[in-house]
C-alpha positions, 0 to 999 in steps of 0.5 A, a space after each residue: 831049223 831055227 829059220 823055220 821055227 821062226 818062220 812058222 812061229 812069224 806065221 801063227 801071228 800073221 795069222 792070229 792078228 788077221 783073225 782079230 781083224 777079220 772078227 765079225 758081228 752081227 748088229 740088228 737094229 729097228 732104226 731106219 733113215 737119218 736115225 741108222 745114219 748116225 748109228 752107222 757113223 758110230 759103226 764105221 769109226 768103232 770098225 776103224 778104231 777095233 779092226 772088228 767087221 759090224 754086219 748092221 742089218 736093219 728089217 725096218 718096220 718088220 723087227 718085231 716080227 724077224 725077231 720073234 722068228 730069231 727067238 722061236 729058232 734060238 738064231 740070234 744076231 750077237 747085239 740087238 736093239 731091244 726096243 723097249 722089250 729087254 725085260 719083258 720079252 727078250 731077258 731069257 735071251 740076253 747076256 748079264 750086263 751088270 759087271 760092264 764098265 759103262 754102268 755106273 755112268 748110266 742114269 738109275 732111271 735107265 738102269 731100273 728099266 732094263 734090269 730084270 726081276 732077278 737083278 740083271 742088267 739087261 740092255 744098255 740103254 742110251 736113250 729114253 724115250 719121252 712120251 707126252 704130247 707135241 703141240 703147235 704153240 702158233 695154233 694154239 695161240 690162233 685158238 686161244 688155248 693155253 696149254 699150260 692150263 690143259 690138266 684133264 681130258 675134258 679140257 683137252 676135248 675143249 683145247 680141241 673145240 677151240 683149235 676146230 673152230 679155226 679151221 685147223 686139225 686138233 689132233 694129228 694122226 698118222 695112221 696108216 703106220 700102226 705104231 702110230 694108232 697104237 701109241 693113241 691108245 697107249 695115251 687114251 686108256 691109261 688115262 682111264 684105267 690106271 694112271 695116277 688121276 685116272 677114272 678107274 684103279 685097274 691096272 692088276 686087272 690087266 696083270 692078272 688077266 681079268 680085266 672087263 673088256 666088255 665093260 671098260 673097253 667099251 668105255 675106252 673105244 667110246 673115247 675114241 670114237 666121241 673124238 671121231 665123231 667131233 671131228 677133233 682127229 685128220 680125216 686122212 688118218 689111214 693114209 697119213 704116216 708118220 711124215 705126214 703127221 710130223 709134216 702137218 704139225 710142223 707146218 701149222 696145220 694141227 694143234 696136237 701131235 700124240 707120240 713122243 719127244 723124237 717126233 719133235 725131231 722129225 717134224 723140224 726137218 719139215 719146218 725148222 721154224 715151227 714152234 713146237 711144244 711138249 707136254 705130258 698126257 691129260 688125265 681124266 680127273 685132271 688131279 695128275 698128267 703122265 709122261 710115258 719113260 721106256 727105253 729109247 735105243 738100247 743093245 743087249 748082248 746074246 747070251 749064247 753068242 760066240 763073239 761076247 768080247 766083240 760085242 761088249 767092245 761094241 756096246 761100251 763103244 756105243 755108251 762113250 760120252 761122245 756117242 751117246 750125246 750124238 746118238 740122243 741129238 739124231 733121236 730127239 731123246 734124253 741121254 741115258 748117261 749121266 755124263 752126256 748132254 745135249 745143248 741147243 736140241 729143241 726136243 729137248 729143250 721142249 721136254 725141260 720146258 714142260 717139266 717146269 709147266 707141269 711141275 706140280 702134276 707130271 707123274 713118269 711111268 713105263 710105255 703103257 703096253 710095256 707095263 700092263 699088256 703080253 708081248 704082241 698087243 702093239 699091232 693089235 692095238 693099232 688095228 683097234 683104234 683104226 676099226 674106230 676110226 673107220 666106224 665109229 658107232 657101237 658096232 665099230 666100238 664093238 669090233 675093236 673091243 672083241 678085237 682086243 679082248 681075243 687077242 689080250 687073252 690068247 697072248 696072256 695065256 701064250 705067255 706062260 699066264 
């Protein structure tokens, strides 16, 4: 009877240790290429390391939409990278973060951004992202343009004039990827409409959804459409995707790259060489400039998951020094812990060199859409400008405008507003 007892008891543990090992979670993330490489490293040694099994799904250029599927049917992967969104959009889904023992290491900055309006901690945020423009010093300097003493859109436009007398591309578009019309938006209204030297004070008119679409938006599109029309944005701007535009700015053929410090990254690997430079966006007065701060990549935990201490393994183990260093240094991104740095990465080191430029104008604030606008506008916003783009006279103005509006307006009420 002992024997058995013993047996049975041998057994039970046999049994427990291999349900350990065969503990399973799912991780959804929106990375893709070199980026999901280095995070499947980290993936492949936490496995090694914990026994617990990672299911790394990536749906590409369809997240935002499998994930707002995922929501709807309350069927949600155990971690997922929250883009951006951890408030705004996905807080009600997420499991509290504040007692993990990674905190206190990450930056305040970060910490603001994932903290929701009732004090909890959404996300775990590795990175920032840095939005800002990218520049070709070597064009530049062939132009005679000192970016430097660029402070306003004015003299932005005329940056451009210069850049376009030499046969070179003033500002570089990849079109043809929404994301990337969408974030020329993000830079151009702000600048106009509430950022810190902007021409208007109307950011609680976003908010609160009484924003003059027709008025101002007409304005906003206008911009768009006099850069068009001066020849100041690539001709190929809805076939040229991101490679192309990381492409051409690294092969000295633009001056001016809108988007954000990972696109540094990106570009290098066309042209190790390239002498590429960082800066915040113009303003319109010229009295400030932005750089555009948000989450980079960051993980929230399903509140409803039946895996939790599977999963905050996962996370803390994402949050370790050494992996956040690596994972900052694939994505071209600021660390988001206190304790990590990355020496000799060029995005960075661009970044840094800028914040001593524009000392005296650099103003930070959140993703433009991520502040003022309902879940949903990033599509419609890059579908906009390409309406300019594609025409830009008063009738492609007035296309986007009506666009936006219908949109920014059914969302805002779908919101709960």
């Amino acid at each position: 009877m002992k024997k058995l007892l013993s047996l049975i008891l041998a057994i039970c543990m046999l049994l427990s240790v291999s349900a350990a090992l065969a503990e399973k979670i799912e991780v959804e993330t929106e990375y893709t290429d070199s980026q999901l490489e280095t995070l499947k490293e980290i993936v492949d040694a936490f496995s090694a390391e914990t026994g617990i099994e990672v299911d790394l799904v990536t749906p590409g250029s369809d997240y935002e939409t499998v994930m707002k599927t995922r929501m709807a049917s309350e069927d949600l992967p155990d971690v997922w990278g929250t883009h951006g969104w951890s408030v705004r959009r996905y807080h009600e889904f997420l499991h509290a973060l504040n007692d993990e023992p990674w905190l206190s290491r990450m930056d305040q900055s970060a910490t603001d951004i994932v903290t929701d309006a009732d004090g909890k901690v959404c996300a775990a945020c590795i990175t920032l992202t840095m939005g800002g423009c990218i520049y070709n010093k070597d064009v530049l300097d062939e132009a005679g343009v000192d970016p430097a003493q660029i402070r306003s859109l004015q003299d932005f436009y005329d940056a451009c004039e210069k850049i376009k007398a030499t046969g070179k591309i003033p500002v570089m578009v990849g079109g043809k990827d929404s994301g990337n019309a969408a974030g020329f938006l993000a830079a151009i209204m702000p600048a106009l409409v509430c950022d810190a030297g902007s021409k208007y004070d109307l950011g609680a008119t976003l908010l609160d959804g009484t924003f003059d679409w027709d008025k101002y938006g007409t304005e906003i599109f206008g911009e768009i459409a006099k850069m068009v029309n001066n020849g100041y944005i690539n001709t190929n701007f809805t076939t040229a995707d991101t490679q192309a535009q990381c492409e051409t700015i690294a092969n000295n053929e633009a001056g001016f790259l809108w988007r954000h410090t990972q696109m540094i990254t990106t570009a290098l690997k066309y042209n190790p060489d390239a002498n590429l430079g960082f800066m915040p966006y113009p303003s319109y007065s010229g009295e400030a400039m932005t750089y555009k701060s948000g989450e980079g990549m960051a993980f929230g935990i399903w509140k409803d998951t039946e895996h939790y201490e599977a999963a905050a393994k996962f996370v803390e183990y994402v949050t370790r020094k050494e992996n956040v260093e690596k994972i900052a240094l694939a994505l071209g991104s600021l660390p988001a812990f206190t304790d990590a740095t990355v020496e000799g990465d060029k995005a960075i080191e661009a970044f840094r060199v800028s914040q001593g430029q524009f000392a005296d104008v650099g103003k930070y604030t959140n993703v433009f859409d991520r502040q003022y606008f309902p879940n949903g506008m990033w599509g419609i916003m890059g579908e906009s400008v390409t309406m300019v783009v594609m025409d830009p006279t008063d009738a492609g103005i007035a296309a986007a405008v009506e666009n936006m509006k219908t949109n920014y307006l059914d969302k805002f009420e779908a919101d709960g507003n």
